[in-house]
KOLTOR-363638 format. One line per field, with one value per residue: x, y, z of N, C-alpha, C, O, CB in turn; residue in one letter. Coordinates in steps of 0.001 Angstrom, whole numbers, plus 500000, padded with zeros to 6 digits. Glycine has a CB too. Layout:
n_px: c(X ...)
n_py: c(Y ...)
n_pz: c(Z ...)
ca_px: c(X ...)
ca_py: c(Y ...)
ca_pz: c(Z ...)
c_px: c(X ...)
c_py: c(Y ...)
c_pz: c(Z ...)
o_px: c(X ...)
o_py: c(Y ...)
o_pz: c(Z ...)
cb_px: c(X ...)
cb_py: c(Y ...)
cb_pz: c(Z ...)
code: c(A ...)
***
This chain:
n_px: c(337406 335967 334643 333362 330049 326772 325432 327505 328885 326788 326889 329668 329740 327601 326515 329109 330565 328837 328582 330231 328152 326493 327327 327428 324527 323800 324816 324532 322161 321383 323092 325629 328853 329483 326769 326362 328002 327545 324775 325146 326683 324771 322834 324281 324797 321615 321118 322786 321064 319196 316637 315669 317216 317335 315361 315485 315347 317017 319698 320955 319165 317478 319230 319763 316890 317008 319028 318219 315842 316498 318253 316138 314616 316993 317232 314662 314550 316558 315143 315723 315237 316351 318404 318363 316163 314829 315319 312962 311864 311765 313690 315738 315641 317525 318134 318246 315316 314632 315758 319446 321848 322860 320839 318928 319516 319917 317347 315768 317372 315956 313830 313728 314133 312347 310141 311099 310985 308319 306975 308123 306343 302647 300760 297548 298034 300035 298773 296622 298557 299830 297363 296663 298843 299854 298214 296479 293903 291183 290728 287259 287208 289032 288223 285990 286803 288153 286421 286096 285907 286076 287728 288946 290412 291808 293241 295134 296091 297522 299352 300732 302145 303217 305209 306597 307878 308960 311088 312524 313868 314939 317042 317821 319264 321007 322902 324016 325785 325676 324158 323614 320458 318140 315655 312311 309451 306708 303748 301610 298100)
n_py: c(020539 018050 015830 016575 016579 017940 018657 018522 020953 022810 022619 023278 025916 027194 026111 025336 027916 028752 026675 027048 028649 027004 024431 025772 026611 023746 022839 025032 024164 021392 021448 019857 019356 016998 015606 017650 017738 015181 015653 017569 016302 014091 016353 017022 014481 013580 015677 015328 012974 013481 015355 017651 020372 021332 023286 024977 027945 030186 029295 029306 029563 027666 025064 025457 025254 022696 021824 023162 021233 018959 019295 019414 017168 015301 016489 016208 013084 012825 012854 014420 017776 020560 023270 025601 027673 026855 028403 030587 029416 031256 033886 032869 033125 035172 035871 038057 039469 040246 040547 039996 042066 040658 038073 040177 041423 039307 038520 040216 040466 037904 038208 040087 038674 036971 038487 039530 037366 036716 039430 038346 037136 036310 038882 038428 036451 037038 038912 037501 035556 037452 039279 036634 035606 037960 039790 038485 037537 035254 032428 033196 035774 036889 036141 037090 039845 040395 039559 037365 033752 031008 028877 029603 031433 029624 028244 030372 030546 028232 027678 030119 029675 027296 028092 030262 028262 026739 028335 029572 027484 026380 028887 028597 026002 026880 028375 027290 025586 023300 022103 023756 024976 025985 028350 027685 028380 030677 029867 032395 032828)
n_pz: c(651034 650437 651579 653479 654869 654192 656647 658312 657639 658524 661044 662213 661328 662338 664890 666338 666880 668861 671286 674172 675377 675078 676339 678623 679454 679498 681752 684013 684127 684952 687396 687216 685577 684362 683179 681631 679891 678807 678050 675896 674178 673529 672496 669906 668498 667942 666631 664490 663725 662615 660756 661498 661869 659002 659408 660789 661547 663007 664187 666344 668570 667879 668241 671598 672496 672440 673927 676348 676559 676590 679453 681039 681119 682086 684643 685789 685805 687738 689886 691650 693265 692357 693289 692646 691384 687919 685510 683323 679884 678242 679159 678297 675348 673637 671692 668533 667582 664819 661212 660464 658940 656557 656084 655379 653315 651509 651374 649921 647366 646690 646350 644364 642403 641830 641729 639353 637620 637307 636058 633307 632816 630372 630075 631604 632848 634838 635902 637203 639057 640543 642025 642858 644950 645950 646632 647968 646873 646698 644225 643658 644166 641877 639895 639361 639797 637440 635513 634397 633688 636810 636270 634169 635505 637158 635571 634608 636694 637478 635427 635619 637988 637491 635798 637371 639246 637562 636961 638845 639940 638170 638153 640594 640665 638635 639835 641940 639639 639246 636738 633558 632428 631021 630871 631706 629282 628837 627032 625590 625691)
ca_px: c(337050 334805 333994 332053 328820 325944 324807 328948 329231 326137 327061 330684 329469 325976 326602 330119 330839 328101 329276 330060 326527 325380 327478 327197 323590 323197 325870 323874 320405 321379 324226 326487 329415 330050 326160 326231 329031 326451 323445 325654 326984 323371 322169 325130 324057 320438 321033 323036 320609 317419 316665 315294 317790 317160 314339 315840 315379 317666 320545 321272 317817 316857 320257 319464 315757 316744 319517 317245 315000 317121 318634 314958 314300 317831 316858 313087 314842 317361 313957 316440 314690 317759 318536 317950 314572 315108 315322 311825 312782 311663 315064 317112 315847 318401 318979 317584 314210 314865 317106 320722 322159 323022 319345 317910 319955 319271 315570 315660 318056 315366 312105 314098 314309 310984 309244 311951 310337 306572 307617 308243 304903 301789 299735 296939 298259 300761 298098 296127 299394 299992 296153 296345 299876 300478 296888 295748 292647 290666 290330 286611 287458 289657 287481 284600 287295 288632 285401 286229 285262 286830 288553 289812 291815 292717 294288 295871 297048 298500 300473 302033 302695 304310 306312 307423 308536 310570 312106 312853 314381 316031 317998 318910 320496 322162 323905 324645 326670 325096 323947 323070 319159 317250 314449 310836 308631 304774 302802 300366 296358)
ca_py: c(019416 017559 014443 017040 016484 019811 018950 019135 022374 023615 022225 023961 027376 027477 025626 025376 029162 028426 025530 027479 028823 025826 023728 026384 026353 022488 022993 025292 023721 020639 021459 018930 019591 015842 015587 018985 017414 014317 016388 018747 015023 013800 016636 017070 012882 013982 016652 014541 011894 013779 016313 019201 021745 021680 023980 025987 029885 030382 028109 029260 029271 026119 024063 026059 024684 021099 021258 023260 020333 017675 019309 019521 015761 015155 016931 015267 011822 012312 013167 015171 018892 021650 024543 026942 027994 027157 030167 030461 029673 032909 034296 032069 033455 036188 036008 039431 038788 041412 039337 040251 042471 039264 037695 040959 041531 037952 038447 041300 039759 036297 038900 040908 037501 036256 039988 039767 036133 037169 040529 037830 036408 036976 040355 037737 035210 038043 039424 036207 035367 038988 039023 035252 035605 039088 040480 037082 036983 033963 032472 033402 037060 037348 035804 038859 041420 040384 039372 035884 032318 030696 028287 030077 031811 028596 027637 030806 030658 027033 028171 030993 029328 026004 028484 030515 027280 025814 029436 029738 025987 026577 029651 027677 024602 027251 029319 026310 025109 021642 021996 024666 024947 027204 028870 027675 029071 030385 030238 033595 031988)
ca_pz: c(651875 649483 652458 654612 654443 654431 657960 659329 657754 659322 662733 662210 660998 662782 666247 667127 667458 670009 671761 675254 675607 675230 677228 680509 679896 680612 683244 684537 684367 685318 687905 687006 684460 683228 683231 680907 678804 677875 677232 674815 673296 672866 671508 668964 667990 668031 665411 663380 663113 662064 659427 661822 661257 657656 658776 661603 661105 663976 664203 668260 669590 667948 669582 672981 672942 672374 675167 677491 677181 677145 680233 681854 681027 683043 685886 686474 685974 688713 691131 692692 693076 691849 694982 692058 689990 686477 684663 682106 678829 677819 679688 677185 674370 673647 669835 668045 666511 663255 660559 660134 657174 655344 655393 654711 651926 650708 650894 649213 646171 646505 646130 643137 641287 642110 640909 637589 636871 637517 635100 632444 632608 629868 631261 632203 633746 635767 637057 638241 639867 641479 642895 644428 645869 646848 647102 648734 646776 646462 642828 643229 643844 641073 638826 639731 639398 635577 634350 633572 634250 637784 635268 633376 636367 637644 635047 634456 638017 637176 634116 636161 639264 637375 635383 638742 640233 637319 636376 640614 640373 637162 638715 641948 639886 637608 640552 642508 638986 639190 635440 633068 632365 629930 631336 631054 628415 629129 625590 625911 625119)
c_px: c(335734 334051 332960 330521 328281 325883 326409 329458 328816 326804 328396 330241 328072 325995 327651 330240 329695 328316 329325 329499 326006 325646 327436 325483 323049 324137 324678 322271 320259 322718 325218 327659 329510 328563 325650 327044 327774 325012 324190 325679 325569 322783 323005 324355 322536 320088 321435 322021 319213 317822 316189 315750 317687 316496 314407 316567 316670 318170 320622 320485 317811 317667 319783 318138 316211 317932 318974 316130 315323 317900 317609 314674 315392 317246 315860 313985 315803 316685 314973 315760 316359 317380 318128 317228 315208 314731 313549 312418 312584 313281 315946 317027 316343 318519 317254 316458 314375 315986 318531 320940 322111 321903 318336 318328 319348 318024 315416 316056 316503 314111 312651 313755 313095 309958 310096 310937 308933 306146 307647 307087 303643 301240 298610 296999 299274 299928 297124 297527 299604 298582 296160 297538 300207 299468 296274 294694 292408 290672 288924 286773 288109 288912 286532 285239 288044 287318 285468 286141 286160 287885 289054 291104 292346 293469 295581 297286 297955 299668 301440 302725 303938 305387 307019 308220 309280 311620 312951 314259 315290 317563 319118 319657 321385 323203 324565 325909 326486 325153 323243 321540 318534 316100 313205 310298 307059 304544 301271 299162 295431)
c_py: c(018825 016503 015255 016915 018084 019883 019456 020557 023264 023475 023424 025212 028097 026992 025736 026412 029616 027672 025891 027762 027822 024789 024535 026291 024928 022439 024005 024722 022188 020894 020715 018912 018139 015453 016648 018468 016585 014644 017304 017232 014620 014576 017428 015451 013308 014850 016055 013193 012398 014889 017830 020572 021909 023197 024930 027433 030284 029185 027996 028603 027730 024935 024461 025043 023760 020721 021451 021974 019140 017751 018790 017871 015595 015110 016262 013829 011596 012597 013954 016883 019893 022671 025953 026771 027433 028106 029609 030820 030626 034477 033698 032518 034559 036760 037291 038482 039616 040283 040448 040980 041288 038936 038902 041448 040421 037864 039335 040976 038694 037495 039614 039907 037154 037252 039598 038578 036742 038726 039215 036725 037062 037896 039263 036983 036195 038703 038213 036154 036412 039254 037580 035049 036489 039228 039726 036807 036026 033754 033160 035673 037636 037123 037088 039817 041562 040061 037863 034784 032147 029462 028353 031007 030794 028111 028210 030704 029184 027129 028942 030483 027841 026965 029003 029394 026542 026900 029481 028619 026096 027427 028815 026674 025700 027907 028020 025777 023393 021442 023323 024335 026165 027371 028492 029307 029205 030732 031459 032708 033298)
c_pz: c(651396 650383 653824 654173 655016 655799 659067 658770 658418 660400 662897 662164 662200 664137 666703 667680 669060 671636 673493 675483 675600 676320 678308 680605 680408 681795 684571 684999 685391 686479 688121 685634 683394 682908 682144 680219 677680 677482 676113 673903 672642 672104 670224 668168 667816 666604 664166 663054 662647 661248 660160 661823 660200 657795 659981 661179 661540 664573 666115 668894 669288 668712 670899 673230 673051 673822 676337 677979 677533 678416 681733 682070 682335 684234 686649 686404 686766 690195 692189 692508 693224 693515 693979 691382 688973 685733 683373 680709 678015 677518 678638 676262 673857 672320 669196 666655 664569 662529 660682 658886 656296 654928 655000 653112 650670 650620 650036 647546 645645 645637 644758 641846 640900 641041 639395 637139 636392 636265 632998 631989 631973 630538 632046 633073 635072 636948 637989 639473 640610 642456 643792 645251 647026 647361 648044 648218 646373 644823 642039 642923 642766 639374 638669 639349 637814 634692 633674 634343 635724 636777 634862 634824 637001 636695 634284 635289 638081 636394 634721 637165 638620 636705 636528 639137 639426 636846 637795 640620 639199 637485 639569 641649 638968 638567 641286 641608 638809 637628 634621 632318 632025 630682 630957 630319 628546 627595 626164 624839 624870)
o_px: c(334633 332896 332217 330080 328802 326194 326506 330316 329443 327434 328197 330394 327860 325220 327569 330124 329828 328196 328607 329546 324924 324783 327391 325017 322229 323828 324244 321564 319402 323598 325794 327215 329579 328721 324489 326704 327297 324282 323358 324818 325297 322190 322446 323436 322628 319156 320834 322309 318276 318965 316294 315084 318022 316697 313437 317654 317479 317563 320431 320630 318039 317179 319255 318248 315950 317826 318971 315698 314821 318353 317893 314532 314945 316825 315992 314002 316206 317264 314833 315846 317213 316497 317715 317302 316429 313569 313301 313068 313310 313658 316931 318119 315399 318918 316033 316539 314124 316753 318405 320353 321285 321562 317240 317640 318740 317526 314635 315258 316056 313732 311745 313303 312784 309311 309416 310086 308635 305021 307209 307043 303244 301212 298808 296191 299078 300120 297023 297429 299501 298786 295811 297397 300562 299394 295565 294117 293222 290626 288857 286547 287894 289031 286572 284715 288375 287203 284944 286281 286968 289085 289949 292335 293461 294469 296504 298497 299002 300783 302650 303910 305026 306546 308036 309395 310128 312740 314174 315352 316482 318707 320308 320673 322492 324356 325768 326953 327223 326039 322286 321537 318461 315577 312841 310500 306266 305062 300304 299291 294264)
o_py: c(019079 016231 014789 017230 018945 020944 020234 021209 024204 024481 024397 025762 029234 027706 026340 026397 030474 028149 025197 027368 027687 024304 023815 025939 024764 021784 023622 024921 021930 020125 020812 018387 018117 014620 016501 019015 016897 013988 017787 017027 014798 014137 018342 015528 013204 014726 016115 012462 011653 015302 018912 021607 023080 024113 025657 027822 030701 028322 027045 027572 026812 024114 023490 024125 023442 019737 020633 021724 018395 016676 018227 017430 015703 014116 015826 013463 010435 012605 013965 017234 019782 022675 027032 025817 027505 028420 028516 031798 030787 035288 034327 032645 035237 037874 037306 037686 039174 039487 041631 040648 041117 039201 038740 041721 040535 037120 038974 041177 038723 037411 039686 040190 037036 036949 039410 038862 037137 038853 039531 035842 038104 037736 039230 036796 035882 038936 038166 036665 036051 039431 037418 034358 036302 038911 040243 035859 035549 034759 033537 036445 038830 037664 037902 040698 042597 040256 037449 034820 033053 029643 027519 031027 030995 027482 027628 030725 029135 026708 028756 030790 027509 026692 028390 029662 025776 026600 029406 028844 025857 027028 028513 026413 025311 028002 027849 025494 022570 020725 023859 023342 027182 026358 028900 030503 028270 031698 031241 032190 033167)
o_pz: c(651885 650055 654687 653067 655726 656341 660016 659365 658908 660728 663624 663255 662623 664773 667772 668905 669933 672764 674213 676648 676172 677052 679306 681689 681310 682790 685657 685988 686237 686092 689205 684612 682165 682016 681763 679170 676589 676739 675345 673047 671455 671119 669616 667353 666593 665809 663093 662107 662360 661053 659583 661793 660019 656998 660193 660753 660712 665207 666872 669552 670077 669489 671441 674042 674211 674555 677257 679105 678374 678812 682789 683210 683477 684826 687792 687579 686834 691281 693412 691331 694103 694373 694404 690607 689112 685474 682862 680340 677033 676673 678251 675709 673451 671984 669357 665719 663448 663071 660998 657856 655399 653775 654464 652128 649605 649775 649155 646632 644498 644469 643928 640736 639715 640039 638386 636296 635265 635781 631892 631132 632494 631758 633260 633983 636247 638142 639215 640589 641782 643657 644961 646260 648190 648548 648907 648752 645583 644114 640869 641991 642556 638275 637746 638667 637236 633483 632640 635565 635925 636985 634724 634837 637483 637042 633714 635072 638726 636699 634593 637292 639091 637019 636853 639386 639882 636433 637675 641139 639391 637266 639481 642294 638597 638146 641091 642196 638266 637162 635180 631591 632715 631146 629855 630532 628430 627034 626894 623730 624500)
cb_px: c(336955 335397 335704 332174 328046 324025 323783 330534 329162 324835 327655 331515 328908 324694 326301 331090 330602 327370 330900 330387 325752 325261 328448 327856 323061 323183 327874 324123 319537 321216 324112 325601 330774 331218 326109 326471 330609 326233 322332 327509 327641 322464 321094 326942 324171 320338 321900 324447 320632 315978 315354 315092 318958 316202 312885 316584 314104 317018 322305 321162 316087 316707 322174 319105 314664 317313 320613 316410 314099 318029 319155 313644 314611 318699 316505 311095 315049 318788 313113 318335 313270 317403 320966 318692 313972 314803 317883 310500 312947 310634 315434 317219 315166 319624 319055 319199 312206 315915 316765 321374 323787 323614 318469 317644 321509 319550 314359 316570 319809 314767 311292 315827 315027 310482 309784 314268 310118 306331 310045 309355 304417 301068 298333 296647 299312 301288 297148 295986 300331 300118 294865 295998 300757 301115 295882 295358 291986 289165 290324 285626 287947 290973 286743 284065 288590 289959 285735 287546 285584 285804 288572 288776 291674 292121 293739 295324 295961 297861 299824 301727 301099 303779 306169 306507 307621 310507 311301 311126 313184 315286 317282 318173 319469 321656 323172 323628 327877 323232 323152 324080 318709 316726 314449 309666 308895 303598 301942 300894 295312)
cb_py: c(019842 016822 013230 018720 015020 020183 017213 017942 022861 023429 020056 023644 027356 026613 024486 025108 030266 027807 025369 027900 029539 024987 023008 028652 026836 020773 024383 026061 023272 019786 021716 017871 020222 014306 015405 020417 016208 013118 017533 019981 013673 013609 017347 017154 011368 014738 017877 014118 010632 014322 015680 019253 022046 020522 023169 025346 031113 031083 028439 030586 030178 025570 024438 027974 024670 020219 021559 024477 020178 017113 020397 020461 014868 016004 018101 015216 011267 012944 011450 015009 019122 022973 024828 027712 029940 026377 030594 031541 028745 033417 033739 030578 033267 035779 033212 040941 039310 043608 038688 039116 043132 037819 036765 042250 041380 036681 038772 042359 038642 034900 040356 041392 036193 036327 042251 039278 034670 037910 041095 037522 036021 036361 042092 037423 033615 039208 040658 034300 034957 040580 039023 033332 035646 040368 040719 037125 037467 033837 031164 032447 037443 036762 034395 039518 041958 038879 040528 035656 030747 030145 028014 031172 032828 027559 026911 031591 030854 026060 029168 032307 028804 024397 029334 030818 026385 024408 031168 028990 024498 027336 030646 026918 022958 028376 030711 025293 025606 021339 020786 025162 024506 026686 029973 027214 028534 031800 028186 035758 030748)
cb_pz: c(653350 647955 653361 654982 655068 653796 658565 659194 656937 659451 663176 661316 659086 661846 666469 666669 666018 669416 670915 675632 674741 673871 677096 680906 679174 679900 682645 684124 682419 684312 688575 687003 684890 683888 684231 681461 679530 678491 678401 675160 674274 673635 672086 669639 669395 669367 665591 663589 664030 663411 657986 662718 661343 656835 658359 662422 662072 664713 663181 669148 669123 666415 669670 672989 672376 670390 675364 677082 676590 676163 679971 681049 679341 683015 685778 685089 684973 688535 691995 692370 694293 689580 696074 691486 689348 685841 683058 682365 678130 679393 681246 676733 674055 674149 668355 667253 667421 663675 658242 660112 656849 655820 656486 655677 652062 651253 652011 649942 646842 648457 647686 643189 641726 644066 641802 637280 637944 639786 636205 632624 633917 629465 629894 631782 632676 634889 636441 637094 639391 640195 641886 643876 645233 646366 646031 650193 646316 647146 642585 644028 644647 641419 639046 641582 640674 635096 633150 632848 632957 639231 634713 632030 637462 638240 634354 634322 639614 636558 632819 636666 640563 636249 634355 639963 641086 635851 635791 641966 640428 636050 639538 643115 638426 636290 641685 642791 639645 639880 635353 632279 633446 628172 631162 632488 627281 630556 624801 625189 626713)
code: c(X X X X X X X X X X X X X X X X X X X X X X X X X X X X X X X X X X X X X X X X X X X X X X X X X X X X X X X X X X X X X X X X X X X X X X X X X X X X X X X X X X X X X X X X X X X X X X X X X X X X X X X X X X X X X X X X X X X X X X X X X X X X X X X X X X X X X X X X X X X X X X X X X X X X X X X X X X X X X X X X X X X X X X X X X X X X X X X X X X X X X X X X X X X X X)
***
């Protein structure tokens, strides 16, 4: 089905199996079912017209928040006060904070790749990059602990970091199958 676009796969895979949680919660919030139909509708249209799930961790929660609030809006604009509390959206949030086998696996795979790249980088510049990423230290600290100019580690830490990010980007276009792409090359100085 080549005419789906990314965002109707997400919605399918990532929201639908949802779909009844979501519509009883504006049913519920707002006590009105055809009133809970058009807050689910809006915020189905809502999703499709912006980019914010691109960057949703948590496909559930993040739909849940946006109907919880678009239910809450409802509610104040029919100045009608509900017979029941609204639950604190604390209570809604249900979904297990720990990742899933799948994303822990997949982090695990992402960090294997990441370490293999960083592995394929001059000893100098490996270790600049391994002290300002992992270690967190500052450029000046790293400069104090090798003995060498701040310059010179910035521009180690440039060399490694542009190679990281086109060896990273190289991978992800080659697994995707988009186009095949040879690996950047660091010249050792």
């Amino acid at each position: 089905m080549s005419w789906l676009r990314e965002i109707d796969r997400w919605i399918c895979s990532e929201v639908m199996p949802h779909q009844a949680a979501l519509l009883s919660l504006a049913v519920r919030l707002t006590g009105d079912a055809e009133a809970g139909r058009d807050i689910l509708h809006d915020v189905y249209a809502e999703i499709l017209a912006g980019e914010g799930w691109r960057s949703a961790i948590n496909p559930r929660a993040f739909v849940m928040r946006i109907v919880y609030c678009r239910a809450i809006n409802w509610v104040n604009k029919q100045k009608v006060v509900p017979l029941l509390p609204l639950p604190p959206l604390d209570a809604l949030m249900v979904a297990a904070t720990e990742p899933d086998a799948f994303a822990a696996l997949s982090d695990k795979e992402e960090l294997e790749i990441v370490l293999a790249v960083i592995r394929r980088l001059p000893h100098q510049c490996r270790q600049v990059v391994t002290m300002r990423r992992i270690e967190e230290l500052s450029p000046k600290a790293i400069a104090e602990r090798l003995g060498c100019s701040l310059s010179a580690v910035e521009k180690q830490l440039a060399k490694g970091l542009t190679f990281l990010a086109e060896n990273l980007r190289d991978r992800h276009v080659a697994r995707r199958g988009d186009r095949q792409v040879a690996p950047a090359k660091v010249q050792a100085e």
